[in-house]
C-alpha positions as CSV (number, residue, x, y, z in Angstrom):
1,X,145.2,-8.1,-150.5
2,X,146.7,-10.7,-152.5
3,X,147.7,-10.1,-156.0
4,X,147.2,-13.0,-158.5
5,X,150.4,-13.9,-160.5
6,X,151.9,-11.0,-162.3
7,X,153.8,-12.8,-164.7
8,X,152.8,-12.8,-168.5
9,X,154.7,-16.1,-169.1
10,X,152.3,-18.2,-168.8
11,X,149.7,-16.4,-171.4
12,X,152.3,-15.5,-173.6
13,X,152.9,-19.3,-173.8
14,X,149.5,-20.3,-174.3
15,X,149.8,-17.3,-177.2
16,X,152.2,-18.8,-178.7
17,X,151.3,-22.6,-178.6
18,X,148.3,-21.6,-180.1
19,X,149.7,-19.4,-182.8
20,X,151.9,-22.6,-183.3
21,X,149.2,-25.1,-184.3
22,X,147.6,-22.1,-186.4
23,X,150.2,-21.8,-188.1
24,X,150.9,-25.4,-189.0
25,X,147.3,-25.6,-190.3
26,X,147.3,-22.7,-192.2
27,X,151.1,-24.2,-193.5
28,X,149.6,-27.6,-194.4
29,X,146.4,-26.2,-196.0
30,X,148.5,-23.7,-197.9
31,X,151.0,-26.5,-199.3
32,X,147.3,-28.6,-200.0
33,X,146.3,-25.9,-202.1
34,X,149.3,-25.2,-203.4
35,X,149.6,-28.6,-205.0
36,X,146.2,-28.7,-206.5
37,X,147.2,-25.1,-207.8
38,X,150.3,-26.8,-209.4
39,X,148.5,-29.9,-210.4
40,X,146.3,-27.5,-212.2
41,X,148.7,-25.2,-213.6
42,X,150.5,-28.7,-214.6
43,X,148.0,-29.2,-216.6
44,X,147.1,-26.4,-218.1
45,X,150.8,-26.1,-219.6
46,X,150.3,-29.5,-221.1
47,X,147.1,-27.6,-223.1
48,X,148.6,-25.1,-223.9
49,X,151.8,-27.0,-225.7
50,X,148.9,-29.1,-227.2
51,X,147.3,-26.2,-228.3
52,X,150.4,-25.0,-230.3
53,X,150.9,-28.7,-231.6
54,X,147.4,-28.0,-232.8
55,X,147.9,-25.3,-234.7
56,X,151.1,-26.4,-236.4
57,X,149.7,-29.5,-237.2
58,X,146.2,-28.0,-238.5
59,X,148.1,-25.6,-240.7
60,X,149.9,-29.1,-242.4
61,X,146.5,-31.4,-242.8
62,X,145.4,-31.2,-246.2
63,X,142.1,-33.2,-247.9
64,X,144.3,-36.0,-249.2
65,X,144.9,-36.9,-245.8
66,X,141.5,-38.9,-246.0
67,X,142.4,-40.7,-248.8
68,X,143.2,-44.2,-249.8
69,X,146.5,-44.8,-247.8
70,X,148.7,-45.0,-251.5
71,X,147.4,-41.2,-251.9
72,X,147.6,-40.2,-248.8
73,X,151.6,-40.3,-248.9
74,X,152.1,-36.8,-249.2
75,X,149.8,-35.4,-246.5
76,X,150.9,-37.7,-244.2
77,X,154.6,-36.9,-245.0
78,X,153.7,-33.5,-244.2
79,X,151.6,-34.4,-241.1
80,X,154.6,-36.0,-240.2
81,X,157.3,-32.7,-240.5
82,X,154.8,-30.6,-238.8
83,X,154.7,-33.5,-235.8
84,X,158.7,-34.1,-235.4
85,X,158.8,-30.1,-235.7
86,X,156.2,-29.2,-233.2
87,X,155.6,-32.1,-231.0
88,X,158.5,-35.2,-231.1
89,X,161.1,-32.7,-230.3
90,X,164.3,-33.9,-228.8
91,X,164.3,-33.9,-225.4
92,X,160.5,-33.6,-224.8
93,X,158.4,-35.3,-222.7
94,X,155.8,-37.0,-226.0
95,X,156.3,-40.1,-227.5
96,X,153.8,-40.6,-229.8
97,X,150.8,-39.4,-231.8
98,X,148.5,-39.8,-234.0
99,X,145.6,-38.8,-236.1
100,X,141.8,-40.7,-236.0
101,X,138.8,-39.8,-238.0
102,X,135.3,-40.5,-237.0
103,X,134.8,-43.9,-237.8
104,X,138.3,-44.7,-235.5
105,X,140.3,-45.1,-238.8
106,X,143.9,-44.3,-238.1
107,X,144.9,-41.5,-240.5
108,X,148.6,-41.0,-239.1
109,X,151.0,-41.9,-236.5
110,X,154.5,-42.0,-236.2
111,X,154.3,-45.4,-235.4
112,X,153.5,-46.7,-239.3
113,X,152.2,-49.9,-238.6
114,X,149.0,-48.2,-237.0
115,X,148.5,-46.3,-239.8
116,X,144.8,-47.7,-241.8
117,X,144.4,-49.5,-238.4
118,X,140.7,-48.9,-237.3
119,X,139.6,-49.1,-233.3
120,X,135.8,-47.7,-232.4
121,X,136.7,-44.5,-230.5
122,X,136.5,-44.2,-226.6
123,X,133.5,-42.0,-225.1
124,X,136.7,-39.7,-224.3
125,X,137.5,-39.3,-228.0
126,X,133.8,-38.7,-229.1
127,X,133.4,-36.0,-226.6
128,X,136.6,-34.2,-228.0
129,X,135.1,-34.9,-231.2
130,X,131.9,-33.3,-230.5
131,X,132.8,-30.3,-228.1
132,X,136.4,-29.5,-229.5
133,X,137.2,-29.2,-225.7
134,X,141.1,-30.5,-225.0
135,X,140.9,-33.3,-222.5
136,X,143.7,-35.0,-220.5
137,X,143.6,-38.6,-219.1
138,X,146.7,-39.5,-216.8
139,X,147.7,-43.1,-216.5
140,X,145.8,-43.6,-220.1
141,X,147.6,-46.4,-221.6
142,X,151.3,-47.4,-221.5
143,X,154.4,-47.4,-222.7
144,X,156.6,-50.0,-224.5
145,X,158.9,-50.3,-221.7
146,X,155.5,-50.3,-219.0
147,X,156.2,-47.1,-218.2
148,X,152.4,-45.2,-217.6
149,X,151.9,-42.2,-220.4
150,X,149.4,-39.6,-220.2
151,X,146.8,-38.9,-223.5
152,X,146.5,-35.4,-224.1
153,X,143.4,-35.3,-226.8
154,X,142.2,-32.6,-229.3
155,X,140.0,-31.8,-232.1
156,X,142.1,-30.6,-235.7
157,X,140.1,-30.6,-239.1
158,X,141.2,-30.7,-242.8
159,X,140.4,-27.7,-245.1
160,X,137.0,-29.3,-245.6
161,X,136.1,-29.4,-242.3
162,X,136.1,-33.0,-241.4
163,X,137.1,-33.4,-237.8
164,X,140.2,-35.5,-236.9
165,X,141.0,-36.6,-233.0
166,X,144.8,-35.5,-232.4
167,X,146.0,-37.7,-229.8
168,X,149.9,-37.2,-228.4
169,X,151.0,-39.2,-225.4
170,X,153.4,-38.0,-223.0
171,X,155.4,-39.2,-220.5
172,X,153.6,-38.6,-217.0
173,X,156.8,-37.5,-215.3
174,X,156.9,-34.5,-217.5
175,X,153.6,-33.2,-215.4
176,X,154.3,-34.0,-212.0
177,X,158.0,-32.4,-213.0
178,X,155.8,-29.6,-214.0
179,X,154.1,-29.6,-210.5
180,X,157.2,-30.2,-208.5
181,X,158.6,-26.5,-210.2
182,X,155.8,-24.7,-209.3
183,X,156.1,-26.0,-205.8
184,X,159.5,-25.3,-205.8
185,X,158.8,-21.7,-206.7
186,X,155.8,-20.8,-204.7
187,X,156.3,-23.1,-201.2
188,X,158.9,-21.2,-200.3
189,X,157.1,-17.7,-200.5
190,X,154.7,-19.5,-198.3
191,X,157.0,-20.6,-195.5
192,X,158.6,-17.2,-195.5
193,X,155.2,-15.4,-195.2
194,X,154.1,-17.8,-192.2
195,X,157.6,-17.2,-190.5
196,X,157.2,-13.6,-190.9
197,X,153.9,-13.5,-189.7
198,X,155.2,-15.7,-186.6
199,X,157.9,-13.0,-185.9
200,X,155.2,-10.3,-186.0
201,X,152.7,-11.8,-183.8
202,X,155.1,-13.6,-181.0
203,X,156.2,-9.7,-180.1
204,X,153.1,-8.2,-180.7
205,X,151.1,-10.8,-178.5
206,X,153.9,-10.2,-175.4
207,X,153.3,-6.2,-175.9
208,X,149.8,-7.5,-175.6
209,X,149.9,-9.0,-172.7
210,X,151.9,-6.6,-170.8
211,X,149.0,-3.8,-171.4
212,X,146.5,-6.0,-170.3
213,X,149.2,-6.8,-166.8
214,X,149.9,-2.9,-166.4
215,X,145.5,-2.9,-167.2
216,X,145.3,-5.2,-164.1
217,X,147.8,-3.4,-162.3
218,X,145.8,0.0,-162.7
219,X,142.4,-1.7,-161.6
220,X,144.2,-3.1,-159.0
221,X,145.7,0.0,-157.6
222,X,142.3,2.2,-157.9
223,X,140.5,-0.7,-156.1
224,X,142.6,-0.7,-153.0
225,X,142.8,3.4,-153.4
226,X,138.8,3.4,-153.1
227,X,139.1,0.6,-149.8
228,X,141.4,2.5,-148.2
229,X,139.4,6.0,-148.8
230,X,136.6,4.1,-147.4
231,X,138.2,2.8,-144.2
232,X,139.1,6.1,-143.4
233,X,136.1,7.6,-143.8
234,X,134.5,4.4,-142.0
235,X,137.4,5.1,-139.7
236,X,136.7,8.8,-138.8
237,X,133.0,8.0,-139.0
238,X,133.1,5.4,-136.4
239,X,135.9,7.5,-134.0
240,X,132.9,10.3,-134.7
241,X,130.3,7.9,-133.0
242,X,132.1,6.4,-130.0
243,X,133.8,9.6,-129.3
244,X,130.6,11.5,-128.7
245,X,126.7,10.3,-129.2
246,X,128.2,6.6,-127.6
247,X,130.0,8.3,-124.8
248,X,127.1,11.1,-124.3
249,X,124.6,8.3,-124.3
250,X,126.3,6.3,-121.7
251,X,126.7,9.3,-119.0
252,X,123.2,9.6,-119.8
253,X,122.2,5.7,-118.7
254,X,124.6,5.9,-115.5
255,X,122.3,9.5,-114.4
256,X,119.5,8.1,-115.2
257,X,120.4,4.8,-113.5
258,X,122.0,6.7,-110.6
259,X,118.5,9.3,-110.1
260,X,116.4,6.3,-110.8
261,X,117.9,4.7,-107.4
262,X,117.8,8.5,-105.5
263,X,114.1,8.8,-106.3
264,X,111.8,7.2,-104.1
265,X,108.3,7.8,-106.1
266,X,107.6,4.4,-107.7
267,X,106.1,5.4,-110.4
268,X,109.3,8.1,-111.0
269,X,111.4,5.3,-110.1
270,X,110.1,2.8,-112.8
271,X,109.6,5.7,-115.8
272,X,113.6,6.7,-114.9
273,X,114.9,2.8,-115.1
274,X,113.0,2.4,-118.2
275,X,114.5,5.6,-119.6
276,X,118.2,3.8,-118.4
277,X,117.3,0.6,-120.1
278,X,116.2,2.7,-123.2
279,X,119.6,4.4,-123.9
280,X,121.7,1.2,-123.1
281,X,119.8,-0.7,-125.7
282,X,120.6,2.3,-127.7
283,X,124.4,2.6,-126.4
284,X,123.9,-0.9,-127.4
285,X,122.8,-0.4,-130.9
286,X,125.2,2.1,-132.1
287,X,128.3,0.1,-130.7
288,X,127.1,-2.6,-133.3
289,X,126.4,-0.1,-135.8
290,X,130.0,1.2,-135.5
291,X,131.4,-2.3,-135.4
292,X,129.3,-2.6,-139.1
293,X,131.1,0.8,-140.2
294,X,134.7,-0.1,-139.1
295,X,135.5,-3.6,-138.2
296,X,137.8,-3.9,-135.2
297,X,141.5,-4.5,-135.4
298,X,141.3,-8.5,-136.3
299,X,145.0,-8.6,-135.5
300,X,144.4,-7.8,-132.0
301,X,140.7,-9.6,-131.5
302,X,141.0,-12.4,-133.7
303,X,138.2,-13.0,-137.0
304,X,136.3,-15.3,-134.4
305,X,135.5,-12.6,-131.7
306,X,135.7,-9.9,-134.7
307,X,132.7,-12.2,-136.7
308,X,131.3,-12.8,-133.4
309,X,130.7,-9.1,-132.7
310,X,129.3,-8.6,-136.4
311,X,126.7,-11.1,-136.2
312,X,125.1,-9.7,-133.1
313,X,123.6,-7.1,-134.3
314,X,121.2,-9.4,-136.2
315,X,119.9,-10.7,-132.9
316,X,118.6,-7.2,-132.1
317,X,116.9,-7.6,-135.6
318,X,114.8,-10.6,-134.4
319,X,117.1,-13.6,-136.4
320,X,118.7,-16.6,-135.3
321,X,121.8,-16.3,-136.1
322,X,124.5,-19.7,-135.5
323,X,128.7,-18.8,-136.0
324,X,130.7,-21.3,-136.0
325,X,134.3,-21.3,-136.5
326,X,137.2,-23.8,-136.8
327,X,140.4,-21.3,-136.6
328,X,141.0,-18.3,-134.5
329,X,143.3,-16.7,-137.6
330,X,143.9,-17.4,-141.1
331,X,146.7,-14.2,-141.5
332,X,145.9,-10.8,-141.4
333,X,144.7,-10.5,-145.2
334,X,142.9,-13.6,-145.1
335,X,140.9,-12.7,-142.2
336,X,140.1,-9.2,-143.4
337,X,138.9,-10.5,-146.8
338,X,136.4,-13.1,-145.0
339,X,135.1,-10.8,-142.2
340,X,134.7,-8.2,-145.5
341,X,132.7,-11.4,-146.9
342,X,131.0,-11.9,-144.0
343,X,129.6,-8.7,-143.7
344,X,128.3,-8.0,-147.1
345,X,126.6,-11.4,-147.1
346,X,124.9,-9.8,-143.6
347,X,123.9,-7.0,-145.0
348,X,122.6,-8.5,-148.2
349,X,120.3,-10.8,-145.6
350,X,118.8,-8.0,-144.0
351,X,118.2,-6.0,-146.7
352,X,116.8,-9.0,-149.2
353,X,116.3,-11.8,-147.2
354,X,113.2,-11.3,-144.9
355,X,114.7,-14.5,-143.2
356,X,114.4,-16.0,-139.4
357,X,117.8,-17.9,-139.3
358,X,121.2,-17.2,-139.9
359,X,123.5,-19.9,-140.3
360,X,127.6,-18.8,-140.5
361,X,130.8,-20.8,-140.7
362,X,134.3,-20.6,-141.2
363,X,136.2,-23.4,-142.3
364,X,139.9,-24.1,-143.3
365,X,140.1,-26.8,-146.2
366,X,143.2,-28.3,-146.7
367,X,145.4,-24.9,-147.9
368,X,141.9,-22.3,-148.5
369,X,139.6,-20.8,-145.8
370,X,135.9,-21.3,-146.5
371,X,133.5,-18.8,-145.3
372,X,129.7,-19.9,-145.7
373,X,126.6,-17.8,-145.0
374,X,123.2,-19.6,-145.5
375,X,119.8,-18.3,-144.5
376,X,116.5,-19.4,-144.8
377,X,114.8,-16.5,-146.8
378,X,113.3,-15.9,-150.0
379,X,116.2,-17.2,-151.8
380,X,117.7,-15.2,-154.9
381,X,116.7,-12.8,-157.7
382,X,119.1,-13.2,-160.4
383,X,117.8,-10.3,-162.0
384,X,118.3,-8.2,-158.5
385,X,121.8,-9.1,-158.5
386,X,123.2,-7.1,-161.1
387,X,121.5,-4.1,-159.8
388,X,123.1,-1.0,-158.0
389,X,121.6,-2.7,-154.8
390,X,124.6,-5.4,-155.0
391,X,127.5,-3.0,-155.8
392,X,128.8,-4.5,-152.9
393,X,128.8,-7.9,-153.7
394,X,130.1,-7.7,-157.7
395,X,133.2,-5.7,-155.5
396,X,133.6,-8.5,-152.6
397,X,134.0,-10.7,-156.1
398,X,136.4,-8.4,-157.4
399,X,138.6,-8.5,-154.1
400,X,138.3,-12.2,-154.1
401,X,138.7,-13.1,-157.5
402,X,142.1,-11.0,-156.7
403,X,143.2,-12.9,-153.9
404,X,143.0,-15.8,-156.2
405,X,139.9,-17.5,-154.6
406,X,135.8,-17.7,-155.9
407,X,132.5,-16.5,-154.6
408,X,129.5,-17.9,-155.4
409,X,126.2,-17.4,-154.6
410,X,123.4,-20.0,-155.4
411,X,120.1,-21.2,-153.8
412,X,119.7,-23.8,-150.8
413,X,119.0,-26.6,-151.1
414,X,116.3,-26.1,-148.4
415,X,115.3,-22.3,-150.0
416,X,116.9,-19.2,-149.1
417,X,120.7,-18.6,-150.3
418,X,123.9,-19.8,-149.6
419,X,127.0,-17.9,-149.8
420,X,130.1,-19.2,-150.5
421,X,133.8,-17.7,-150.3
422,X,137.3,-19.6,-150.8
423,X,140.1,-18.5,-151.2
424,X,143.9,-19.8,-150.3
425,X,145.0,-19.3,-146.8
């Protein structure tokens, strides 16, 4: 019997190839997420440093603020410590703000020319206004030099509760810079965990694969165990036969043959050569019933004469039966696997079939024999199949599926059931 590959190469390959396009798309999705988790995080740093400059530059608004701009010099003077001390640090990524009331009136900036200015506030600045929620628009407006700024806006009020928008614009490098760190810090935690997770799975999948080889191995070995306890036991059974009910039988035919010519009664005469006829036919019987239980040596006879011999016995069962073959020999395995083929497909049409013709062949296709066995019964029960009744076809698929070819079995096209084995020859 022919053993299909035993080498784990080839799904340890696949294994890995797989694992290899997993693990890019797991990669790419994490560094997607990853840098809509930074963008986030990005952002939320920029609220949280606005929420400071919100607090120190609450803590300096006073009433006067709201003032005619000659009265107002004070509170802006302090509006304007608390901004250089809080927000227009050296070094940081603002570069302006600026304080708006409700009616859009300018009410400080560190750009003094703004200052009284009065601009009907954006639906951005009335929602900040109304909710107290910080909001952040990148790519707001621009800088002197043309350079894009982000608008980080907030609600502060005076001591009298009158609401103020605080609007500070930053440079939009200082986010993405903010992005890039966290990227910086986290991808590489990432790469490592995927490159770990390779070097675990890559062994783990070979260890894998070897159990399942040794599995097939096992199966393998227990399979051919059971044939060969069965042809020896076929063996002995059949040696059992031919040795001593064929043999008796036969003596018996010759003395009855031989008396049936001594006697000279007709009627003794007739009953004796009947009697002769009788136990050939049944000399007959049991030689094909012992070729069913062992095959002969089809190294010696050849699968033609071997197949030939099988399928008479279905004569003596009243069917048609048509062999034709196209090679003598395909090798000694070969051969055994189709007569084995043959003869469960037999058996299967004279247990199942109820069918009057019997059609067999044996072809060679290229590099495969083909064996086909089509009849003209009742066709197939798909349910019947799986049944204990067809043990002995779900093995025959075993052996070929282990020789590397495929059974199939599938209705004809004119009813009743065809057969079909290849395998490589």
């Amino acid at each position: 019997m022919r053993r299909r590959s035993d080498s784990v190469a080839g799904p340890v390959l696949l294994f890995v190839a797989l694992g290899v396009v997993v693990l890019l798309l797991v990669g790419i999705t994490g560094v997607l997420v990853l840098r809509r988790v930074a963008a986030q995080q990005a952002l939320e740093v920029a609220r949280q440093d606005n929420a400071r400059a919100t607090y120190v530059i609450g803590r300096a608004l006073t009433d006067d603020l709201l003032k005619e701009e000659s009265h107002a010099v004070a509170a802006q003077v302090a509006v304007e410590q608390a901004v250089f001390s809080a927000i227009l640090l050296p070094g940081s990524p603002y570069v302006h703000a600026r304080l708006i009331d409700a009616d859009g009136v300018v009410r400080y900036s560190d750009d003094f020319d703004q200052i009284g200015m009065t601009a009907p506030l954006d639906e951005v600045g009335r929602q900040v206004l109304a909710t107290g929620e910080t909001e952040i628009v990148e790519n707001a407006v621009a800088n002197e030099d043309g350079t894009p700024l982000t608008v980080v806006s907030a609600r502060v009020a005076t001591p009298n509760g009158t609401p103020l928008l605080l609007q500070v614009e930053q440079q939009v490098g200082s986010v993405s810079s903010d992005e890039e760190d966290f990227l910086a810090t986290f991808a590489p935690v990432l790469v490592v965990a995927l490159v770990a997770l390779a070097l675990l799975l890559f062994p783990l999948a070979y260890v894998l694969a070897r159990r399942v080889q040794h599995a097939d191995r096992d199966r393998e070995r227990l399979l051919q165990r059971a044939l060969d306890s069965s042809d020896r036991e076929r063996r002995r059974l059949a040696g059992d036969l031919h040795d001593g009910p064929v043999q008796d039988l036969a003596g018996l035919s010759m003395q009855l043959a031989a008396q049936a010519e001594l006697t000279e009664e007709p009627r003794a005469r007739e009953a004796l050569s009947n009697s002769a006829d009788a136990v050939r036919e049944s000399v007959r019987v049991l030689r094909s019933a012992i070729v069913e239980v062992y095959p002969p040596n089809l190294r010696q006879s050849g699968l033609g004469p071997a197949l030939s011999d099988l399928t008479a016995r279905l004569r003596t069962e009243g069917l048609e039966v048509n062999l034709r073959t196209d090679a003598t020999s395909f090798g000694p395995d070969v051969d055994e696997l189709l007569y084995r083929a043959c003869q469960e497909g037999l058996r299967n049409v004279i247990a199942h079939a109820d069918a009057e013709h019997v059609d067999v062949q044996v072809r060679r296709l290229g590099r495969s024999a083909a064996l086909i066995v089509s009849d003209d019964g009742v066709g197939i029960d798909r349910a019947a199949i799986n049944g204990d009744d067809h043990l002995g076809l779900r093995i025959l698929g075993e052996l070929v599926d282990d020789a590397g070819g495929s059974l199939s079995l599938r209705p004809g096209d004119a009813g009743g059931a065809v057969l079909r084995v290849e395998v490589p020859a």
